[in-house]
C-alpha positions in Angstrom: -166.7 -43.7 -157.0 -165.1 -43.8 -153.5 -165.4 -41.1 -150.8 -163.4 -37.8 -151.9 -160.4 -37.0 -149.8 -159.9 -33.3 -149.8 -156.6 -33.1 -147.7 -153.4 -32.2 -149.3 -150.0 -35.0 -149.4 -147.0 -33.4 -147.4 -144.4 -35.7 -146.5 -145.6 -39.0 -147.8 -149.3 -38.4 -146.2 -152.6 -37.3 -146.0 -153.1 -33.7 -143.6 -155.1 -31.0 -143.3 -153.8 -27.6 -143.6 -152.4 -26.3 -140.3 -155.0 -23.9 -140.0 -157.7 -26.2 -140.2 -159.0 -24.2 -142.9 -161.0 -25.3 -146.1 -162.4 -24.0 -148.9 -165.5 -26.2 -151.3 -165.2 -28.2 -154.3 -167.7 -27.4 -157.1 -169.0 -29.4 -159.6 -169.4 -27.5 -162.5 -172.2 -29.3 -163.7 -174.8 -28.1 -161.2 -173.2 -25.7 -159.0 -173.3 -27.5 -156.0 -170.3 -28.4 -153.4 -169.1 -32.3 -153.3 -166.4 -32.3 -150.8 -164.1 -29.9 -148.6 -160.3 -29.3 -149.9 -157.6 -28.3 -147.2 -156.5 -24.3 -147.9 -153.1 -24.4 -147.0 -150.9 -21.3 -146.2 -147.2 -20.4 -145.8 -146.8 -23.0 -143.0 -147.8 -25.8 -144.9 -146.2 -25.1 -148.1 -143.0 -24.8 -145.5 -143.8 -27.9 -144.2 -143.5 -29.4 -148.0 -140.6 -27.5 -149.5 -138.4 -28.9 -145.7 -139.8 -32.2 -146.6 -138.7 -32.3 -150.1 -134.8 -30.5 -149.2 -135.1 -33.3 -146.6 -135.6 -36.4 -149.3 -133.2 -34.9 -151.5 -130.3 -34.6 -149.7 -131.4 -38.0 -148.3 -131.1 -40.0 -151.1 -133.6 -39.5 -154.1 -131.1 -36.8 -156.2 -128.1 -39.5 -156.0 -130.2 -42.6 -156.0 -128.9 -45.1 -159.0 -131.5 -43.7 -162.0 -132.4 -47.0 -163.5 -133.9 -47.5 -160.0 -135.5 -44.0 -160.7 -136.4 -45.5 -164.2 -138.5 -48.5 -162.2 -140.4 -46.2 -159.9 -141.6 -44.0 -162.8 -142.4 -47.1 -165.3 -144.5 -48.3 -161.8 -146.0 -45.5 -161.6 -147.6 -45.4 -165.2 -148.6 -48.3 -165.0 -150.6 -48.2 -161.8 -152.1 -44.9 -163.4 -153.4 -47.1 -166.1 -154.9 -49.3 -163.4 -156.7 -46.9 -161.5 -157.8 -45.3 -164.6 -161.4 -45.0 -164.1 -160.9 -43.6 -160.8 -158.7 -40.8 -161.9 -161.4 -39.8 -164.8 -163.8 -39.6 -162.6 -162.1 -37.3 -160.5 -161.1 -35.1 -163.0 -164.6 -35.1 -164.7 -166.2 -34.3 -161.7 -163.5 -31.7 -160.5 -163.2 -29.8 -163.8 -166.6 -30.7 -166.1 -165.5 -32.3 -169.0 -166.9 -35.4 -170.5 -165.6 -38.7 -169.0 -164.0 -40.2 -172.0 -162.1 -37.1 -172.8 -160.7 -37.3 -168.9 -160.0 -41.0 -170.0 -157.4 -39.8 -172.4 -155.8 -37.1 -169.8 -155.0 -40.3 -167.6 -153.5 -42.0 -170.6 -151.5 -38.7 -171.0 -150.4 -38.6 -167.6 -149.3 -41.8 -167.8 -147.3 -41.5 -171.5 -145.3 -38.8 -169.7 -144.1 -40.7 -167.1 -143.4 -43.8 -169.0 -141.4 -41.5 -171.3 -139.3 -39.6 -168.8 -138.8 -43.3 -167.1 -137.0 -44.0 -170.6 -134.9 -40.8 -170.1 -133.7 -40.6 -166.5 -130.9 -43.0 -167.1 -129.8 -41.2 -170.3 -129.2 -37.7 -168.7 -125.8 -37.1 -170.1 -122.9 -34.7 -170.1 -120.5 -34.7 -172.3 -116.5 -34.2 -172.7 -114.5 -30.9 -173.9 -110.9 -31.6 -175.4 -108.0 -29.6 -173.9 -105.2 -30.9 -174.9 -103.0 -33.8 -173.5 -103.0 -33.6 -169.8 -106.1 -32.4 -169.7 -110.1 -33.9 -169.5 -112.7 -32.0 -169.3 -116.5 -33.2 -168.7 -119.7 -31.8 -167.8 -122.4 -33.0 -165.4 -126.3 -32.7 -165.4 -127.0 -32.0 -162.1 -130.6 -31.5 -160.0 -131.8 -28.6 -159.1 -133.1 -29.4 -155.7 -137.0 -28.6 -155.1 -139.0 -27.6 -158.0 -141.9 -26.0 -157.6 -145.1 -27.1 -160.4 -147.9 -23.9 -159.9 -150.4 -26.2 -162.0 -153.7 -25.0 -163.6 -157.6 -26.3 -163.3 -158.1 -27.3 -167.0 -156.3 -30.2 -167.2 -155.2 -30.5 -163.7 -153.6 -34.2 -163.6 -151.9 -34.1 -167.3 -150.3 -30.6 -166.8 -149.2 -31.4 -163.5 -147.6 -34.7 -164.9 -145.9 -32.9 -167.7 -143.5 -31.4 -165.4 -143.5 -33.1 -162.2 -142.6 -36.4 -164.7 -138.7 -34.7 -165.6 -138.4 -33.1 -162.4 -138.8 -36.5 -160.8 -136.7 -37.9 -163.7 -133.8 -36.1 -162.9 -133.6 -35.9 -159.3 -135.4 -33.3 -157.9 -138.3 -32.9 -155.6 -141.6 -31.8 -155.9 -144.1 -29.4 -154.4 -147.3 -28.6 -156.4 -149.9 -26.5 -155.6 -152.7 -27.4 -157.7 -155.7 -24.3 -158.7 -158.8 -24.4 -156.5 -161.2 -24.9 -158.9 -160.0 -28.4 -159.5 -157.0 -30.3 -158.4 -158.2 -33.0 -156.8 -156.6 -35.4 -159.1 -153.5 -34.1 -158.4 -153.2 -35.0 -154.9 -154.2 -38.8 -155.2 -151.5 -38.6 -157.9 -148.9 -38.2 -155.3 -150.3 -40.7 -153.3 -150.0 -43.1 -156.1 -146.5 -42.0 -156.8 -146.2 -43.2 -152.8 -147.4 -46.6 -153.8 -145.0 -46.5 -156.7 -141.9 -46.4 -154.5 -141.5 -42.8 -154.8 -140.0 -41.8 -151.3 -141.9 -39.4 -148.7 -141.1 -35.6 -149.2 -139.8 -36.1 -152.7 -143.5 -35.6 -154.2 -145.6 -33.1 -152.1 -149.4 -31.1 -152.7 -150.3 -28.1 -151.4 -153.9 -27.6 -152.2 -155.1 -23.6 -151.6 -155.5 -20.3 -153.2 -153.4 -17.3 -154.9 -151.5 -17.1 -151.7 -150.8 -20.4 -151.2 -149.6 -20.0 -154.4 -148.0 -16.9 -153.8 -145.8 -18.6 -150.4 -144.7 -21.3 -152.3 -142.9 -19.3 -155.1 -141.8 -16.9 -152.7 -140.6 -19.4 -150.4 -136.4 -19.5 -150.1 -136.2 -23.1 -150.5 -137.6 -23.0 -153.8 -134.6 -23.9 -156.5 -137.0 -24.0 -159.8 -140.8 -22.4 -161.1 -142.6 -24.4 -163.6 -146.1 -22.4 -164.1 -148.9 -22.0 -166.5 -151.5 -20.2 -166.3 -152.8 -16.8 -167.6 -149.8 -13.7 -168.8 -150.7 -11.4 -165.9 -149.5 -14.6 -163.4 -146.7 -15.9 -165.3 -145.5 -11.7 -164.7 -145.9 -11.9 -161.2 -144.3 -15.1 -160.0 -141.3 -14.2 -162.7 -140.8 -11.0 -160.4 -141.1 -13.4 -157.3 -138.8 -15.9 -158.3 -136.2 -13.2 -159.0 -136.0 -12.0 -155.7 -134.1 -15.2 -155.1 -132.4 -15.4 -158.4 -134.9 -18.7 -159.6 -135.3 -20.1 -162.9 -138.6 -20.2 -163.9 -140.5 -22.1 -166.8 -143.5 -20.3 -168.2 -146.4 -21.5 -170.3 -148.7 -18.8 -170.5 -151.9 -17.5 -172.8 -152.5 -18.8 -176.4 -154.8 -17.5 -179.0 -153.8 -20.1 -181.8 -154.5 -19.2 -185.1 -156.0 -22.2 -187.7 -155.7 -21.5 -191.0 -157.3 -22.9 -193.3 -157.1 -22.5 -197.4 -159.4 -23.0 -200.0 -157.1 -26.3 -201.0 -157.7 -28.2 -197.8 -159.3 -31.1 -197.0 -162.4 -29.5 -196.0 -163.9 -31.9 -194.4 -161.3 -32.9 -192.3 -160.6 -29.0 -191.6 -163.9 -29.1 -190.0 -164.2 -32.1 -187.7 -161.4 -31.5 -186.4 -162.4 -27.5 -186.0 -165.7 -29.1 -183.8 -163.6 -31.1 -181.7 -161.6 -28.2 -180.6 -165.2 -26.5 -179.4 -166.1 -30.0 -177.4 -162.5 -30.6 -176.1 -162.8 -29.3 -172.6 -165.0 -26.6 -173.5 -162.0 -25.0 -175.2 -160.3 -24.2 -172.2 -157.1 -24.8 -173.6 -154.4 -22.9 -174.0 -154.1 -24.8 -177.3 -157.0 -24.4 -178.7 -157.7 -23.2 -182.3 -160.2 -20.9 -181.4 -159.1 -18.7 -184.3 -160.1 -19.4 -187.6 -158.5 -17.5 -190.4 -160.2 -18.8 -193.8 -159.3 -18.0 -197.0 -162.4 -16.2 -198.9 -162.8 -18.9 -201.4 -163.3 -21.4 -198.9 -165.1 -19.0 -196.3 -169.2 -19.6 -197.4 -168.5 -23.7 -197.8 -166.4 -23.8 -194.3 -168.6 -21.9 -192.4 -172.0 -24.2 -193.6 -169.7 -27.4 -192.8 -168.6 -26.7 -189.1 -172.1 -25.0 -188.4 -173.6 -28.5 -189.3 -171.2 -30.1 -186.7 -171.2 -27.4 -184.6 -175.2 -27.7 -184.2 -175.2 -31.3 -183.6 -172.6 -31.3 -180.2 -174.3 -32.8 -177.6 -174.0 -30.8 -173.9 -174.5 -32.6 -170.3 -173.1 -33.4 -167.5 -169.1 -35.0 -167.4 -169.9 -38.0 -165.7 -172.5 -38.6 -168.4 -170.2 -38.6 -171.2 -171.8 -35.8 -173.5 -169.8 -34.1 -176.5 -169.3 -31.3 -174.5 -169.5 -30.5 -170.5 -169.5 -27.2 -168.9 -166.8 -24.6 -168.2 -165.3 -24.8 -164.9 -166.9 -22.0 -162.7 -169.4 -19.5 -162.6 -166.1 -16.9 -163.1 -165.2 -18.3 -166.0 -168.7 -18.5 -167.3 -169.7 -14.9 -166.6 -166.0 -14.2 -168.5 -166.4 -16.0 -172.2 -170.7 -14.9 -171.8 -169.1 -10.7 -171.4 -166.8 -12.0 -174.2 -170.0 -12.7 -176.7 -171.8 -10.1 -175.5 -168.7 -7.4 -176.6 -168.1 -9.4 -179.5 -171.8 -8.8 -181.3 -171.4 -5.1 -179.9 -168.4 -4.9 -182.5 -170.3 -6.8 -185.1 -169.6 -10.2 -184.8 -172.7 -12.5 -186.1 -173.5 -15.5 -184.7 -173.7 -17.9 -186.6 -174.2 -21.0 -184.0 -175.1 -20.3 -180.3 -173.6 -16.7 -178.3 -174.7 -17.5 -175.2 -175.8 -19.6 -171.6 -177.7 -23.0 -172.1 -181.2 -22.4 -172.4 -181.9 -26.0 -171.7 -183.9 -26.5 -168.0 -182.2 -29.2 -167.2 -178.5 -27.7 -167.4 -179.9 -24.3 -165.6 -178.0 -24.7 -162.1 -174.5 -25.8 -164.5 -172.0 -23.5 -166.0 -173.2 -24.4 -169.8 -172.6 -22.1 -172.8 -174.1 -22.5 -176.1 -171.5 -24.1 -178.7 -170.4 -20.9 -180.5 -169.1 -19.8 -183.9 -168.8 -16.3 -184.5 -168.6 -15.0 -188.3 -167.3 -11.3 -189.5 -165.2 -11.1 -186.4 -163.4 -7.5 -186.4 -159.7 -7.0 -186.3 -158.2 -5.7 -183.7 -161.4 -6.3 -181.6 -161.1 -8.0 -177.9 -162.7 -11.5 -179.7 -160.1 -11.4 -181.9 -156.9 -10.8 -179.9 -157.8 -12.1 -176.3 -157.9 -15.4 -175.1 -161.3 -16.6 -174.5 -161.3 -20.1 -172.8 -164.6 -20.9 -173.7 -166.6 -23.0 -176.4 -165.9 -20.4 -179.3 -164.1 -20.3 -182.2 -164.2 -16.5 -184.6 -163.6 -16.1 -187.9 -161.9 -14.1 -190.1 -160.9 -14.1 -193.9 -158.2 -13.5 -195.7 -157.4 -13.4 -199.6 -153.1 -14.3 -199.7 -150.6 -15.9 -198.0 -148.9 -13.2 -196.6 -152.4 -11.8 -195.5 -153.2 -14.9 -193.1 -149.5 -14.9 -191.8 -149.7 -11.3 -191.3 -152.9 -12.1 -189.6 -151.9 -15.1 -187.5 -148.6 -13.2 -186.3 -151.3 -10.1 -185.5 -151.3 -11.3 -181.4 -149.0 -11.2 -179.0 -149.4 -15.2 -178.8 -147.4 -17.3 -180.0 -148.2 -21.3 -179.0 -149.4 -23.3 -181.8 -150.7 -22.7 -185.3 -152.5 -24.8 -187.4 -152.6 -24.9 -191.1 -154.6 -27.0 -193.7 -153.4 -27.2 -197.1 -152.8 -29.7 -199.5 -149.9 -27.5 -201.2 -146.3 -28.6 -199.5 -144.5 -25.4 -200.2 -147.6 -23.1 -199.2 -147.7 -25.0 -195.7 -143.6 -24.6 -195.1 -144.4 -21.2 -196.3 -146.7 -20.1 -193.3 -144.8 -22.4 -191.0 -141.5 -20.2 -191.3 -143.6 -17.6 -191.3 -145.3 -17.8 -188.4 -144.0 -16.9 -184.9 -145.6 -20.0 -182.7 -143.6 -22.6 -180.7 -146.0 -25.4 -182.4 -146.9 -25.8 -186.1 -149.3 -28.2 -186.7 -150.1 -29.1 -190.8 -153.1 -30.9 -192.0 -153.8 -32.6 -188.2 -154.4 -30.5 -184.7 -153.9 -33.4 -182.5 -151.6 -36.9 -182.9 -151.1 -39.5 -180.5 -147.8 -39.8 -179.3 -146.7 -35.7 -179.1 -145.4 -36.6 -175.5 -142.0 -36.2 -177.2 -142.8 -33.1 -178.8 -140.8 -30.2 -177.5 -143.7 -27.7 -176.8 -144.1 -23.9 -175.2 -144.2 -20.4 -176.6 -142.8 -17.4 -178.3 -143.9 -13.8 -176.9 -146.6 -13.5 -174.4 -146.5 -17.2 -174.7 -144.1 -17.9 -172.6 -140.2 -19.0 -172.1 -138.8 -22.8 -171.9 -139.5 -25.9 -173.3 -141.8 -28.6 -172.1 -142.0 -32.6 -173.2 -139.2 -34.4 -174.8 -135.9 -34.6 -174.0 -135.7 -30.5 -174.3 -137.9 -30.8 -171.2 -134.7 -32.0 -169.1 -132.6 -28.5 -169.5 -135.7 -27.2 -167.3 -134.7 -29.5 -164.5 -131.3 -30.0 -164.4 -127.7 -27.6 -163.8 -124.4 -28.2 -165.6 -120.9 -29.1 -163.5 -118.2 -28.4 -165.7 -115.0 -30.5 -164.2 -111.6 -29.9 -164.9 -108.7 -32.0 -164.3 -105.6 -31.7 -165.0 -103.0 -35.1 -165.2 -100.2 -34.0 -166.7 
């Protein structure tokens, strides 16, 4: 792996923040520092958003879009090429094992290559009047669209919205989470090599207040965040002071339910895989396991047996499962398990820090499956972002939907069945922007509208839904008569 660049990409190049001031990479794995990131401020995210009003008015929002459609379809592609470099960035950055930041590249990449397909198919449509009269609308950019991206899947969350932004005009400026967003940046230099002109695609690495400027900056015309509920609130209340649109995907704490009809089996593997994908730090993530009580004793013995066998280590090694990404975040999920036995939980597999010597100085946390788990108790109704999953039982169908509505969450549910009417059942019945029946995880979602109801969040992201983030309608008029 080449030397890491830790300066931010304003205006088609590398710089260091105004200030001069930096702030460390971690590496997750061991605790140690691996390179120094630039901590921008108000100036520099100034310096981006006048770059990007700069390249829009120049040329990118009215440029023809199949040539917008090239650019993008470059862009993929050279992702694909430089694939191995971009894992191990994002390994290293965030923890998780190398293959698994493999298929975030591939991700990346799938969005852009779809919203390549799209950019020339952004269409209005006509309104009849009467004779003497047409009527059409336009889909217009907004102008600068700001991406506030977080650190658990840094290069595939930043791609799922800069992608449309770019698709339909707009400019960029992203400021990426300092715990990891690394990836991000050498993104937009990529998108440089791709044709994409300077100013239109911007980073501005930093903290909270970097953050914090950038929303709050005038020059802002859209918010596309996600993160935690408590941050969604406060750049909502930001953005209103100048009357901007914002796209939120916030918290999850996504029920999987599972009945005694399942594929059992299946039902469990795939249960394990949510523990080992990114240590569960995903807003996604299935984390809560509602099982019918026929099915509870024989569910419980099948994912413990996977459960036990997950491999830990290092990212760049490639294990089943890396660390979380900080020392924060560790101490968080560990008070988490700690509270959790307090109200009764038992632990069934793991419930606390590695004990292994050789992942001491890492941020590792025991695999963890957590039986008896109270309702109403913080385990069961918070989102944990860690390698657990808790379980709770229920006896009906109306029970588990009762259940799985019992958050203020709503992202995705699952639902394993092999009874057609049961599954339609819960899936009307639950209040989640994703249902998922019988499979957590398919390739080719990129076209899959996808975001929240209640604390979840507002807006639609991926697909073609994604475009009514990034665009305005023009109604014209005209009369001929």
């Amino acid at each position: 792996m080449t030397a890491i660049d830790g300066r931010m990409f304003v205006n088609g190049q590398r710089t260091w923040a105004n200030s001069g001031s930096t702030f460390d990479a971690i590496d997750p794995a061991n605790g140690q520092a691996f390179t120094a990131v630039a901590r921008g401020d108000e100036t520099d995210v100034d310096a981006a958003v006048r770059a990007a009003h700069i390249a829009v008015d120049a040329g990118w929002a009215g440029l023809a879009p199949v040539r917008r459609v090239r650019i993008l379809n470059l862009l993929a592609a050279l992702l694909r090429d430089q694939r191995q470099e971009f894992a191990q960035l994002e390994s290293l950055d965030v923890g998780k094992p190398l293959r698994q930041a493999e298929d975030d590249v591939e991700a990346a990449a799938a969005y852009f290559e779809f919203f390549a397909g799209v950019a020339d198919k952004v269409f209005g449509s006509s309104i009849p009047l009467g004779k003497g009269f047409v009527d059409f609308t336009l889909r217009e950019p907004l102008g600068v669209c700001a991406q506030i991206v977080p650190w658990n899947y840094p290069l595939r969350l930043a791609s799922r919205g800069i992608a449309p932004a770019l698709a339909c005009g707009n400019a960029v400026v992203a400021k990426p989470a300092a715990e990891a967003g690394l990836s991000i940046v050498r993104l937009a230099e990529l998108a440089a090599d791709a044709g994409i002109p300077a100013g239109v695609f911007n980073v501005v690495t930093g903290g909270r207040e970097t953050g914090a400027a950038l929303v709050a900056h005038p020059g802002i015309n859209h918010v596309t965040f996600t993160g935690s509920v408590p941050t969604g609130i406060a750049i909502m209340k930001a953005a209103a002071d100048h009357v901007v649109p914002v796209t939120l995907e916030l918290g999850g704490k996504s029920p999987n339910i599972v009945f005694a009809d399942a594929d059992l089996e299946r039902a469990a593997a795939s249960s394990a895989t949510t523990l080992m994908q990114n240590s569960a730090q995903t807003c996604t993530a299935p984390t809560r396991l509602l099982l019918e009580s026929a099915a509870h004793d024989r569910f419980v013995d099948l994912l413990a047996q996977r459960i036990r066998s997950i491999r830990l280590g290092r990212g760049l090694d490639n294990p089943d499962m890396g660390p979380v990404v900080s020392e924060r975040q560790m101490h968080r999920v560990l008070g988490f398990l700690e509270g959790g036995v307090k109200d009764g939980a038992t632990a069934i597999t793991g419930g606390g820090r590695s004990a292994r010597p050789d992942l001491a100085q890492g941020y590792f946390i025991e695999p963890t499956l957590l039986d008896r788990v109270p309702r109403g108790s913080a385990l069961e109704q918070e989102e944990i972002f860690g390698p657990v999953l808790t379980v709770t039982s229920f006896d009906s169908v109306d029970e588990a939907i009762a259940i799985a509505n019992g958050t203020p969450y709503g992202l995705v549910t699952g639902i394993w069945t092999r009874d057609l009417a049961k599954a339609l059942t819960v899936a009307t019945g639950v209040k989640a922007g994703q249902i998922r029946v019988n499979a957590y995880s398919v390739e080719g979602s990129t076209g899959l509208p996808f975001g929240g109801y209640k604390r979840s969040g507002f807006g639609r992201e991926q697909g073609v839904e994604a475009l009514a983030n990034y665009t305005q309608i023009k109604n014209v008029m005209i009369n001929f008569g």
